[in-house]
C-alpha positions as CSV (number, residue, x, y, z in Angstrom):
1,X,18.9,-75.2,-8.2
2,X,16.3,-77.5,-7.8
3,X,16.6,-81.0,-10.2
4,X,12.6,-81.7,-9.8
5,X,10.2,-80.7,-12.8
6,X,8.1,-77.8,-12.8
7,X,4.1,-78.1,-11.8
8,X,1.4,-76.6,-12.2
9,X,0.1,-76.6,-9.2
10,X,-0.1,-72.4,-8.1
11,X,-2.4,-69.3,-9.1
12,X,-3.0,-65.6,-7.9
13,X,-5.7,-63.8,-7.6
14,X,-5.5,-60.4,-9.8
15,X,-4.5,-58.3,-6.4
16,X,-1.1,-60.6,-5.8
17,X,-0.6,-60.1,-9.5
18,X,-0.9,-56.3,-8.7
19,X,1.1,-56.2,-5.5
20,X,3.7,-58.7,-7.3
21,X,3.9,-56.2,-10.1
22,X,4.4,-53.0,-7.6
23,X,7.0,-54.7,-5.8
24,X,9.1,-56.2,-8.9
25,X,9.0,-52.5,-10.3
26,X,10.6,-51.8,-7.2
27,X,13.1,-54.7,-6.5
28,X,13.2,-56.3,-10.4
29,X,12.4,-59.9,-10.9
30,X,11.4,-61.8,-7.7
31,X,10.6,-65.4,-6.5
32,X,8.0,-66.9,-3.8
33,X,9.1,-69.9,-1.3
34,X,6.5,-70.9,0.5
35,X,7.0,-71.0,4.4
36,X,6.9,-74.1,5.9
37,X,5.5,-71.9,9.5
38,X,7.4,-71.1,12.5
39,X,8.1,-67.4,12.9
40,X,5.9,-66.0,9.6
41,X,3.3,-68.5,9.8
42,X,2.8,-70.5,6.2
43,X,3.1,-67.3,4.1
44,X,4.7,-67.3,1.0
45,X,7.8,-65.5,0.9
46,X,8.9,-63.2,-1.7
47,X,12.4,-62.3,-1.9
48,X,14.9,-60.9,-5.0
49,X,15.6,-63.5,-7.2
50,X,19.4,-62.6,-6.7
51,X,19.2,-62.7,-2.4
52,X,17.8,-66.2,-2.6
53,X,19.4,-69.7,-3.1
54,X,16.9,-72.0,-4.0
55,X,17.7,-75.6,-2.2
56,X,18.0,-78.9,-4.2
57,X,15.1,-80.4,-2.6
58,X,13.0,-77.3,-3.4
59,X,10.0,-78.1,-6.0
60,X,9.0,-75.3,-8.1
61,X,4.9,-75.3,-7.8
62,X,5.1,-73.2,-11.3
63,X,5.0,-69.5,-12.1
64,X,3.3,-66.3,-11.8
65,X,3.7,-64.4,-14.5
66,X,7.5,-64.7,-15.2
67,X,7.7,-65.0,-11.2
68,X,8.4,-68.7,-10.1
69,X,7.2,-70.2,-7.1
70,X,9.2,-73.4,-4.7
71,X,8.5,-75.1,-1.5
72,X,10.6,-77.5,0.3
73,X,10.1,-80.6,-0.7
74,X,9.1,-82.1,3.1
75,X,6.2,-78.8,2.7
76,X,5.3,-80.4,-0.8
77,X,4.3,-83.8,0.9
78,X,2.4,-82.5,2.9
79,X,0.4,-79.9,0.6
80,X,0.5,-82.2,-2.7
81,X,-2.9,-83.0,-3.4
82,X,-3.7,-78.9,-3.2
83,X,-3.6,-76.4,-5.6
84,X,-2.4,-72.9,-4.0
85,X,-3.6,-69.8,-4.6
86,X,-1.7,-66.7,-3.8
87,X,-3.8,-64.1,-2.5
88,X,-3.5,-60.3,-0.6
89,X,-4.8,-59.3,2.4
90,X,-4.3,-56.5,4.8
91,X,-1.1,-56.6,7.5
92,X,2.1,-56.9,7.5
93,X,4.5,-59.5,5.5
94,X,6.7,-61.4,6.9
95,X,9.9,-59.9,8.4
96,X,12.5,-60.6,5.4
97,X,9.6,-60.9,2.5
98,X,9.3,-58.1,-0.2
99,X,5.6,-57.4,0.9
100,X,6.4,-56.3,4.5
101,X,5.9,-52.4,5.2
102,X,2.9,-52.0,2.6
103,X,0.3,-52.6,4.9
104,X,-1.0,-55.1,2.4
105,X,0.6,-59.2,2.2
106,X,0.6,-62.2,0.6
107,X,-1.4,-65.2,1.7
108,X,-1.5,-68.9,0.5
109,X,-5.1,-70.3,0.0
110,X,-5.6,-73.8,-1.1
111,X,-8.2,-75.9,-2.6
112,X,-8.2,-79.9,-3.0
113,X,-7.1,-81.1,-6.4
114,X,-8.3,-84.7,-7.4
115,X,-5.0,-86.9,-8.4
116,X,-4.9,-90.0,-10.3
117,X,-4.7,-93.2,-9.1
């Protein structure tokens, strides 16, 4: 599991929370990893919290709900100074994440955050 501290650093807009909650009464408690691209884009990923092995160089961005959510820690460097937001919009998830088939997915937005000096 990963040694770096929690952050604060992600948020959902009430329909994630929504299609989170449909898919964890379904599947019980979940995680997100957020995709780094290549085949599903930069999507976050939601998979059972039992199916997935989070990496030692994943950082946990913080939780939604009870529902924690990591990137890789090459992704983080790159997205640090942003807040993410997960969000839903209509499609398909990606190929191995909980959200696929619903015709409904999740999506990362982002915003700027200032940082200290």
């Amino acid at each position: 599991m990963s040694s770096h501290p929690p952050l604060d650093k992600v948020s959902a807009t009430p329909e994630a929370i929504a299609l989170l909650d449909e898919i964890i009464a379904e599947h019980g408690p979940v995680l997100f990893h957020q995709s780094g691209g290549c085949c599903d884009g930069s999507s976050p990923m939601c998979y059972p919290r039992s199916d997935f092995i989070v990496g030692d160089n994943d950082v946990r961005l913080g939780i939604i709900g009870d529902t924690p959510v990591y990137i890789s820690a090459s992704q983080f460097e790159v997205w640090k100074h942003t807040d993410l937001i997960i969000d839903v919009v209509p499609g398909r998830g990606g190929m191995f994440s909980l959200d696929n088939g619903r015709e409904k997915r999740f999506l990362t937005r982002s915003t700027v955050c200032v940082t200290p000096l």
